[in-house]
N, CA, C and O atoms as CSV, one atom per row, in Angstrom:
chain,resi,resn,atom,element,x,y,z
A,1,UNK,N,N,118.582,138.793,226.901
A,1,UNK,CA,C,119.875,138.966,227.519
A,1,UNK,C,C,120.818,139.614,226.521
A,1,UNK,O,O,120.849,139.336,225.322
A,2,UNK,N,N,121.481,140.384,227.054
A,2,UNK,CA,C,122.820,140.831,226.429
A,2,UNK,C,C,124.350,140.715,226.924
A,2,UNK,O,O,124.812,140.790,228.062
A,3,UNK,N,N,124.979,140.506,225.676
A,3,UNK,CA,C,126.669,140.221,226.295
A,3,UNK,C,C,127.275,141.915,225.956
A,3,UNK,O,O,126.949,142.725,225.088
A,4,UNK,N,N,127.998,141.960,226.755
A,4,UNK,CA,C,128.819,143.324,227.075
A,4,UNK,C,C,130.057,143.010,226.998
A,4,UNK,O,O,130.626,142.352,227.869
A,5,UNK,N,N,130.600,143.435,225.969
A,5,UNK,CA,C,132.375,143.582,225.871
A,5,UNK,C,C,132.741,144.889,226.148
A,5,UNK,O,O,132.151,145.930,225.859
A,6,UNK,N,N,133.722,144.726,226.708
A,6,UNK,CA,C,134.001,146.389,227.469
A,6,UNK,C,C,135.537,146.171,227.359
A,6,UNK,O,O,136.211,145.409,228.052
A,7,UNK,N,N,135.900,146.866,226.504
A,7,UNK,CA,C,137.692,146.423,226.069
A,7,UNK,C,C,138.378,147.914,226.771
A,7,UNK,O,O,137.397,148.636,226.954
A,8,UNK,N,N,139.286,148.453,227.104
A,8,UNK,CA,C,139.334,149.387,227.625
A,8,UNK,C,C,141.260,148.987,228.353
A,8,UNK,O,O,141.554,147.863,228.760
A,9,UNK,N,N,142.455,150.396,228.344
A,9,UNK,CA,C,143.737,150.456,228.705
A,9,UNK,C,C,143.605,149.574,230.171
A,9,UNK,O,O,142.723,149.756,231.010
A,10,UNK,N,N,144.787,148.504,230.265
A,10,UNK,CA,C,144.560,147.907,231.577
A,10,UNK,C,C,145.102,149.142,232.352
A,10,UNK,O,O,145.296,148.654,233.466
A,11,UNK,N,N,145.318,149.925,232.396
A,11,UNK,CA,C,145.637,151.697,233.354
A,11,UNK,C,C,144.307,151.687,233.677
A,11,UNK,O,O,144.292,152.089,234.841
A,12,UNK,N,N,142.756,151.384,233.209
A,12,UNK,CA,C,141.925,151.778,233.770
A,12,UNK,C,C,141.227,150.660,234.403
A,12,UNK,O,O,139.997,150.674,234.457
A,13,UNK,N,N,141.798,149.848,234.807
A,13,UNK,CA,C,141.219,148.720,235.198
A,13,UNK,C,C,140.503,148.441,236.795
A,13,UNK,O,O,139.709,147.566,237.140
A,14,UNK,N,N,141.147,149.585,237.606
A,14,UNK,CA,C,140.851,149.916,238.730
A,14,UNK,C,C,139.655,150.605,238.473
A,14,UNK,O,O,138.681,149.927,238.802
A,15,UNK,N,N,139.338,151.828,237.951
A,15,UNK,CA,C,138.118,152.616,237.557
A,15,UNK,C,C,137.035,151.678,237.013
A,15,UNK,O,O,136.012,151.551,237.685
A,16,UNK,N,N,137.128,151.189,236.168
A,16,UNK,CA,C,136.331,150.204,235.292
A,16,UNK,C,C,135.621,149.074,235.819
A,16,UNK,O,O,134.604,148.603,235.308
A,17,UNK,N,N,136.601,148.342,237.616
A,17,UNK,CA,C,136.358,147.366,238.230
A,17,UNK,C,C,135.198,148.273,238.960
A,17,UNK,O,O,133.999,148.094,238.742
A,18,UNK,N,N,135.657,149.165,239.763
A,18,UNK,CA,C,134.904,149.998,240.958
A,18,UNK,C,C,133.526,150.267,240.349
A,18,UNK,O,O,132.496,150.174,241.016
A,19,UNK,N,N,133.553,150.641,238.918
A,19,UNK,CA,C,132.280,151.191,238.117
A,19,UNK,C,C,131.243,149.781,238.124
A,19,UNK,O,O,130.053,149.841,238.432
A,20,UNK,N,N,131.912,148.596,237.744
A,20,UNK,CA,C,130.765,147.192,237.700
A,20,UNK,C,C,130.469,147.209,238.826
A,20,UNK,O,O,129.276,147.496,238.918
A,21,UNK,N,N,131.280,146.928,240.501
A,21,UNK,CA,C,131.008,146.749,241.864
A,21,UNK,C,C,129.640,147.604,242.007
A,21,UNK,O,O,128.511,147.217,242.308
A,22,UNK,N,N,130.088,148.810,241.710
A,22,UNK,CA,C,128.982,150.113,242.243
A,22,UNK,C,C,127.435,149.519,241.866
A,22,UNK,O,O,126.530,149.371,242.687
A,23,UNK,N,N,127.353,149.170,240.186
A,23,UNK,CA,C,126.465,148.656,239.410
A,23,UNK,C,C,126.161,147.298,239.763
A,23,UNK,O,O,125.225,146.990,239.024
A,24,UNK,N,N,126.421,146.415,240.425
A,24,UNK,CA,C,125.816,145.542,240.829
A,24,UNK,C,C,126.253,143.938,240.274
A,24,UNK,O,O,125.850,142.816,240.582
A,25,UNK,N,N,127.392,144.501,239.199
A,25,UNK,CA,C,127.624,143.301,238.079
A,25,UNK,C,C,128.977,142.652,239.083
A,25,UNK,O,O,130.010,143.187,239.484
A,26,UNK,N,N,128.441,141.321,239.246
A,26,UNK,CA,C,129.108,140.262,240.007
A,26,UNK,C,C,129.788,139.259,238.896
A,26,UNK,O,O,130.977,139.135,238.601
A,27,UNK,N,N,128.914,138.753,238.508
A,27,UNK,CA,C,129.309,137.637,237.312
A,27,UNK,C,C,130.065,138.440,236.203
A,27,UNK,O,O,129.480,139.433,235.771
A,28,UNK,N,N,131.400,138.104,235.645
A,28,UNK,CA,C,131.881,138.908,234.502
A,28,UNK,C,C,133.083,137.504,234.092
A,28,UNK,O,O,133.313,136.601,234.897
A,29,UNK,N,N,133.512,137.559,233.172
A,29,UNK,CA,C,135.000,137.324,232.352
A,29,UNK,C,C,135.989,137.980,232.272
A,29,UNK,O,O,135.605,139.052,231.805
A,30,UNK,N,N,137.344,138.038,232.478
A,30,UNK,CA,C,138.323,138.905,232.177
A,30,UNK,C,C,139.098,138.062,231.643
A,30,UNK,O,O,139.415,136.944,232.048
A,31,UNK,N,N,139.524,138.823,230.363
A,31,UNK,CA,C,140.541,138.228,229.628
A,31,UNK,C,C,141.668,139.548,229.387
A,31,UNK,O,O,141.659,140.278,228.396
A,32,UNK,N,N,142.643,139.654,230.566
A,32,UNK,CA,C,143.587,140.116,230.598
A,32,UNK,C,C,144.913,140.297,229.364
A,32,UNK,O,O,145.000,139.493,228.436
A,33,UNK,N,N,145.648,141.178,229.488
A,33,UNK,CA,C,146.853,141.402,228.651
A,33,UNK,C,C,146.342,141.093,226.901
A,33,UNK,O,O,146.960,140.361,226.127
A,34,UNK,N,N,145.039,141.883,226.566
A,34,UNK,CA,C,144.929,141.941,225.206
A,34,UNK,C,C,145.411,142.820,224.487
A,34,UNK,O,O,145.155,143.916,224.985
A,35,UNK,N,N,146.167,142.936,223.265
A,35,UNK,CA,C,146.726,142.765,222.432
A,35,UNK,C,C,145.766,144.018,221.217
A,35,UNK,O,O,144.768,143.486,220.731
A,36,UNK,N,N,145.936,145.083,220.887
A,36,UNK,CA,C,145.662,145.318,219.184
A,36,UNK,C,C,145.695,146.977,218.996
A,36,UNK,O,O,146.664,147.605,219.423
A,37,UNK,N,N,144.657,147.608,218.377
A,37,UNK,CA,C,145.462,148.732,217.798
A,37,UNK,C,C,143.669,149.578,217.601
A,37,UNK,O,O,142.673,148.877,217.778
A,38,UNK,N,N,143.555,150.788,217.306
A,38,UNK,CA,C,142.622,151.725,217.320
A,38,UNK,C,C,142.897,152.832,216.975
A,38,UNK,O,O,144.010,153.274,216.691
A,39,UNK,N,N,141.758,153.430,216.976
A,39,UNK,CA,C,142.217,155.374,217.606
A,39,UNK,C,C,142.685,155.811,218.531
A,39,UNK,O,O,143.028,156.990,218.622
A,40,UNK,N,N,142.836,154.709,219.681
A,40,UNK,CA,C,143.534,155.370,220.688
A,40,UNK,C,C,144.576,155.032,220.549
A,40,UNK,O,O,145.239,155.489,221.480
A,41,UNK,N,N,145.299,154.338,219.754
A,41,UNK,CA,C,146.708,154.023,219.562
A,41,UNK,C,C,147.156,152.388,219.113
A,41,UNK,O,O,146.472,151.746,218.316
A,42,UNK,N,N,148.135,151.957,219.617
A,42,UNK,CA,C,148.497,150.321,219.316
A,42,UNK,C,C,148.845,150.044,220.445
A,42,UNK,O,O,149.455,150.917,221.063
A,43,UNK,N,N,148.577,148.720,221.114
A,43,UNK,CA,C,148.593,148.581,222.786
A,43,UNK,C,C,149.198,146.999,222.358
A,43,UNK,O,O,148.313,146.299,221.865
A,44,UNK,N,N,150.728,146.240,222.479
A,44,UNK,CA,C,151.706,145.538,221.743
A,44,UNK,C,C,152.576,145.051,222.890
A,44,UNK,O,O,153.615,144.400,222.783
A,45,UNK,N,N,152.058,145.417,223.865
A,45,UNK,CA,C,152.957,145.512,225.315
A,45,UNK,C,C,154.760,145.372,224.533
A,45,UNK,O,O,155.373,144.330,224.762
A,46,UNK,N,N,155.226,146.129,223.937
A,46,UNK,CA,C,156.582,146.140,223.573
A,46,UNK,C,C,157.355,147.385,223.390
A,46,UNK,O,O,156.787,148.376,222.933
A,47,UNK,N,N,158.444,147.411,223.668
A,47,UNK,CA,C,158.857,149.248,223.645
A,47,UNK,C,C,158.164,149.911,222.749
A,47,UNK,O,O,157.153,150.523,223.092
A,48,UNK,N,N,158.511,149.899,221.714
A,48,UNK,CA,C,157.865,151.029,221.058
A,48,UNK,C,C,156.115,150.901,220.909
A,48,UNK,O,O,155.574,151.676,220.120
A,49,UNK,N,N,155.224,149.871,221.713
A,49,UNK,CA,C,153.742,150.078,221.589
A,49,UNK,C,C,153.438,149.397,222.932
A,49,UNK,O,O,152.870,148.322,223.126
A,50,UNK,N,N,154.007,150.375,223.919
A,50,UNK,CA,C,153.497,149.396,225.646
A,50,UNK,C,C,152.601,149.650,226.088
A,50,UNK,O,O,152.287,150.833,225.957
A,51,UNK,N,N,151.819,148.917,226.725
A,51,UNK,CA,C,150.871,148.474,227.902
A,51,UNK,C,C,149.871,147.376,226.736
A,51,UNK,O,O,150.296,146.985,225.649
A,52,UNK,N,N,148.587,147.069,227.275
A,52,UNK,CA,C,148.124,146.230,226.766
A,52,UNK,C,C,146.466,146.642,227.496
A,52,UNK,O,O,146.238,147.562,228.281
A,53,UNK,N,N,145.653,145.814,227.039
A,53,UNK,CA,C,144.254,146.089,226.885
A,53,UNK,C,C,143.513,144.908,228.053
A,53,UNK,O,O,143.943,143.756,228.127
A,54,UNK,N,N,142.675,145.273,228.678
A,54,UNK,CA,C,141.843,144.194,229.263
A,54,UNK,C,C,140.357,143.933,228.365
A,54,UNK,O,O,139.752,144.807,227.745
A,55,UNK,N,N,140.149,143.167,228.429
A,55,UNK,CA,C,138.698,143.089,228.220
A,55,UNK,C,C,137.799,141.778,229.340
A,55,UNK,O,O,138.148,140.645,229.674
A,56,UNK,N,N,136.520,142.617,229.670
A,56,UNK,CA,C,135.742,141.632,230.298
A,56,UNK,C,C,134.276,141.828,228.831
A,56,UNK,O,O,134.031,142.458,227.802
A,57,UNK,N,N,133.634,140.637,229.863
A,57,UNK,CA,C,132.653,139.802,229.124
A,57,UNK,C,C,131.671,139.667,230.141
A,57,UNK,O,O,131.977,139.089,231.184
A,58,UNK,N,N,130.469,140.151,229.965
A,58,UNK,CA,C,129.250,139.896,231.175
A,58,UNK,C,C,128.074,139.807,230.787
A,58,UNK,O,O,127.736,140.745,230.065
A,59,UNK,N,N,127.198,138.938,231.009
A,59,UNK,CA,C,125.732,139.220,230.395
A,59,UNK,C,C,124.316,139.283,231.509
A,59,UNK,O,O,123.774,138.726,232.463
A,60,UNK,N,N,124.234,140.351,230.605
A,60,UNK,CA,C,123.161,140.758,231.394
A,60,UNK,C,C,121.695,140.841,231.008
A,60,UNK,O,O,121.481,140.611,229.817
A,61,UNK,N,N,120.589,141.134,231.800
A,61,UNK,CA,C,118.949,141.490,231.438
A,61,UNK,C,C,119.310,142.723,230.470
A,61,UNK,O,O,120.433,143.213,230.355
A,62,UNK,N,N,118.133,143.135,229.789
A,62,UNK,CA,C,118.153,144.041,229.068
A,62,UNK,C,C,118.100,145.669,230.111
A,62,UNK,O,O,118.767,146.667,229.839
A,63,UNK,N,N,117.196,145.553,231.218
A,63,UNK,CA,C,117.050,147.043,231.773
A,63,UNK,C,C,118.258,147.085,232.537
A,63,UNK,O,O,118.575,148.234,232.845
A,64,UNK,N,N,119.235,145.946,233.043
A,64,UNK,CA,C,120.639,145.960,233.413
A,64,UNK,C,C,121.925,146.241,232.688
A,64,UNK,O,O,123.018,146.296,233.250
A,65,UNK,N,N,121.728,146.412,231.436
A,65,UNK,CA,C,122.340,146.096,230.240
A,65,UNK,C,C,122.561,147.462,230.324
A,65,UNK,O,O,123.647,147.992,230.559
A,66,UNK,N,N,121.238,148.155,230.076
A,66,UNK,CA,C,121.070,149.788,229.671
A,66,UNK,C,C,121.936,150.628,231.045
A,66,UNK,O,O,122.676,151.610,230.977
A,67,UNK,N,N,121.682,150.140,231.782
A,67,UNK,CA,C,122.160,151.144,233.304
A,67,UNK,C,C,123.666,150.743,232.901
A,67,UNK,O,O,124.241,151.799,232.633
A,68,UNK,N,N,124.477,149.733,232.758
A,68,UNK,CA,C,125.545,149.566,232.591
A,68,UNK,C,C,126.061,150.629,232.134
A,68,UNK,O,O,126.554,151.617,232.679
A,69,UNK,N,N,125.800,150.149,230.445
A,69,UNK,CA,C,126.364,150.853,229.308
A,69,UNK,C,C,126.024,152.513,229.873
A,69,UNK,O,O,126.963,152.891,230.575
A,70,UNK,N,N,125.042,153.463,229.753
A,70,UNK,CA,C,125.266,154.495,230.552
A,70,UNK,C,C,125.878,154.831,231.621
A,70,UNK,O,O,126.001,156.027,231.884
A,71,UNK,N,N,126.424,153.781,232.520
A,71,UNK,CA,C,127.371,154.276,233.246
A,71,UNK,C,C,128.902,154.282,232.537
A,71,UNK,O,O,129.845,155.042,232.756
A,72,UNK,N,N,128.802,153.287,231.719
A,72,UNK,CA,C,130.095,153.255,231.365
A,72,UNK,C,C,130.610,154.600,230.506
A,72,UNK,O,O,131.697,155.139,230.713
A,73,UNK,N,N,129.252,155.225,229.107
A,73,UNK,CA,C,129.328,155.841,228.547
A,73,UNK,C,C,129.583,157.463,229.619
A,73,UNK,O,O,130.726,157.914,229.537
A,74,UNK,N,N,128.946,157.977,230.212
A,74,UNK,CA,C,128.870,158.704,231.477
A,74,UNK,C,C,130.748,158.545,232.230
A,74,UNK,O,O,131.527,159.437,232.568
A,75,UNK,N,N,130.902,157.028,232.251
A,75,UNK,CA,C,132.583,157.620,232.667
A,75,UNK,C,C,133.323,158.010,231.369
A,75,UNK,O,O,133.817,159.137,231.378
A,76,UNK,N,N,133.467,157.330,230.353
A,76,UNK,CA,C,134.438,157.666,229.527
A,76,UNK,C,C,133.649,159.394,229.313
A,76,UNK,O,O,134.717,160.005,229.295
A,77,UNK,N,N,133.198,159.864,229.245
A,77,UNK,CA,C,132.724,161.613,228.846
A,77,UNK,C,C,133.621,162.085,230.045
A,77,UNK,O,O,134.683,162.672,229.836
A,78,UNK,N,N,133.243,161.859,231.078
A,78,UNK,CA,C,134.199,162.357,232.419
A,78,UNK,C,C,135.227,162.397,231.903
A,78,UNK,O,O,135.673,163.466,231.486
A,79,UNK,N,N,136.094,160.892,231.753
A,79,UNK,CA,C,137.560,160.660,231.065
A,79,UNK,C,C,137.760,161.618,230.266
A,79,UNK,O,O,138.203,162.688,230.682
A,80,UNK,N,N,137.471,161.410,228.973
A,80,UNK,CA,C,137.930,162.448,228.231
A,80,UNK,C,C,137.698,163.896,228.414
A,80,UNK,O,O,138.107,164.783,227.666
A,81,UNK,N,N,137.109,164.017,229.319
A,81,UNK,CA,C,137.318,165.777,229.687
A,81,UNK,C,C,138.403,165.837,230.749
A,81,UNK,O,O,139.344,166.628,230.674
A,82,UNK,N,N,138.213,164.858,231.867
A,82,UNK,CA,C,139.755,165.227,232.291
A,82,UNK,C,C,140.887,164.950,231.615
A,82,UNK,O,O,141.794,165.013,232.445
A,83,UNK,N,N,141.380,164.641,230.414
A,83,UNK,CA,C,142.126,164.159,228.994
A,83,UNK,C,C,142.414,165.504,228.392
A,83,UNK,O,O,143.545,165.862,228.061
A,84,UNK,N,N,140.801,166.577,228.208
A,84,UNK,CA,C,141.672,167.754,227.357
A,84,UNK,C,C,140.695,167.138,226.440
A,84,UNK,O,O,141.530,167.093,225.537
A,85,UNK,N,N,139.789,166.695,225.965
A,85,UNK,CA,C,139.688,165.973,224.826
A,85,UNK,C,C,140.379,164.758,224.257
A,85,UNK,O,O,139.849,164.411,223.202
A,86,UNK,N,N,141.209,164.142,224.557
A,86,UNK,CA,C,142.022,163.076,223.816
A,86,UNK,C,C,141.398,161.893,223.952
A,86,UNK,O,O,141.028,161.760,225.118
A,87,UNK,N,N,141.086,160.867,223.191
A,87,UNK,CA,C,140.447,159.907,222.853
A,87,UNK,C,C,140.792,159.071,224.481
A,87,UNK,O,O,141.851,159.167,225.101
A,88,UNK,N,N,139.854,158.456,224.803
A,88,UNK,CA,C,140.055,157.318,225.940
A,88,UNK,C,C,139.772,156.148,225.145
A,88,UNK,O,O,138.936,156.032,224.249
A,89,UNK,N,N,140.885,154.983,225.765
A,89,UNK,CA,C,140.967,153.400,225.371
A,89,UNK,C,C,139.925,152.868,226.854
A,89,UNK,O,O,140.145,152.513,228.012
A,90,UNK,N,N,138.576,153.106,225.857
A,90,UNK,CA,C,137.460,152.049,226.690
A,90,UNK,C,C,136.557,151.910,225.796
A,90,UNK,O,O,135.861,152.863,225.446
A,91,UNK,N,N,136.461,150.965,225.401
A,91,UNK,CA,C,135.291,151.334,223.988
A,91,UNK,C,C,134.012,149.878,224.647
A,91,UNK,O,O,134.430,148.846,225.171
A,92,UNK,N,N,132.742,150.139,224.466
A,92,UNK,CA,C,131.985,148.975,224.803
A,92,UNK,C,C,130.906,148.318,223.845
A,92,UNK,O,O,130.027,148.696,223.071
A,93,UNK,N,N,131.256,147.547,224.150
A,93,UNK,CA,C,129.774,146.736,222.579
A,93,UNK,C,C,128.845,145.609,223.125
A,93,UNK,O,O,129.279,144.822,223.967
A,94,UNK,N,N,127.541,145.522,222.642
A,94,UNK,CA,C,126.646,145.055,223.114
A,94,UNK,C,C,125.978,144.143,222.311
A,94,UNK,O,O,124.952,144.633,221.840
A,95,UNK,N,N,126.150,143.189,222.039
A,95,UNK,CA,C,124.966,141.555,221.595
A,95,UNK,C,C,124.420,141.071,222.297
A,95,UNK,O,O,124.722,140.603,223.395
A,96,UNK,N,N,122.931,141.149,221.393
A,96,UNK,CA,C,121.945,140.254,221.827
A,96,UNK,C,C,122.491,138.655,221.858
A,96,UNK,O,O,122.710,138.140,220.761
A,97,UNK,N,N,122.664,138.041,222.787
A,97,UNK,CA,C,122.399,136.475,223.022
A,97,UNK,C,C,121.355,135.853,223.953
A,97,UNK,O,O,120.445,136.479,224.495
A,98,UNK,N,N,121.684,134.089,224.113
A,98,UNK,CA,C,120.979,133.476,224.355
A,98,UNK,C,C,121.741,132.139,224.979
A,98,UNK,O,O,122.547,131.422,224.386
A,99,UNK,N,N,121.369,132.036,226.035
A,99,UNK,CA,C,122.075,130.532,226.983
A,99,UNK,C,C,121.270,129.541,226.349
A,99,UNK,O,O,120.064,129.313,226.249
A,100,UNK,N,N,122.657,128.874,225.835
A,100,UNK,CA,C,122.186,127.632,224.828
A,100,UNK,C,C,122.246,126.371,225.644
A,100,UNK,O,O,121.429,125.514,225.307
A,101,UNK,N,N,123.165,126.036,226.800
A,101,UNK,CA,C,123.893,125.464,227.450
A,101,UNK,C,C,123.602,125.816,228.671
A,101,UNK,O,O,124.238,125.348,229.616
């Protein structure tokens, strides 16, 4: 099994939802209005650094894992070409775990 963090601008949160539905991923975590800073900028929800970040949490089989992450990777390339090139706030990371519990 693998856990999928998929941190990404809550602006894309509509795109990002529609992309898991399509893919099949039911079970997830959202931990809304996160907080921090990157290459794509500083996301502080405060005037001078507004909006803020979502992140979900989902785990999946390994050959489910892979279709994910290529879809996800596959949108952000889209994104940033309709961008011009400019960095997109969706970044995703993948650990191996194990249900202990």
């Amino acid at each position: 099994m693998q856990l999928i963090a998929i941190i990404f601008r809550s602006s894309l949160e509509r795109e990002v939802k529609d992309l898991l539905a399509a893919m099949g991923v039911v079970a997830h975590t959202e931990l809304p209005d996160v907080l921090g800073a990157g290459r794509a900028g500083t996301v502080a929800d405060s005037f001078e650094f507004p909006g803020t970040n979502t992140l979900i949490l989902t785990v999946l089989e390994h050959p489910e894992a892979t279709r994910l992450t290529d879809a996800l990777r596959d949108f952000r390339v889209r994104a940033v070409g309709r961008q011009g090139g400019a960095e997109v706030p969706l970044h995703v990371f993948v650990v191996p775990c194990a249900q202990v519990v």
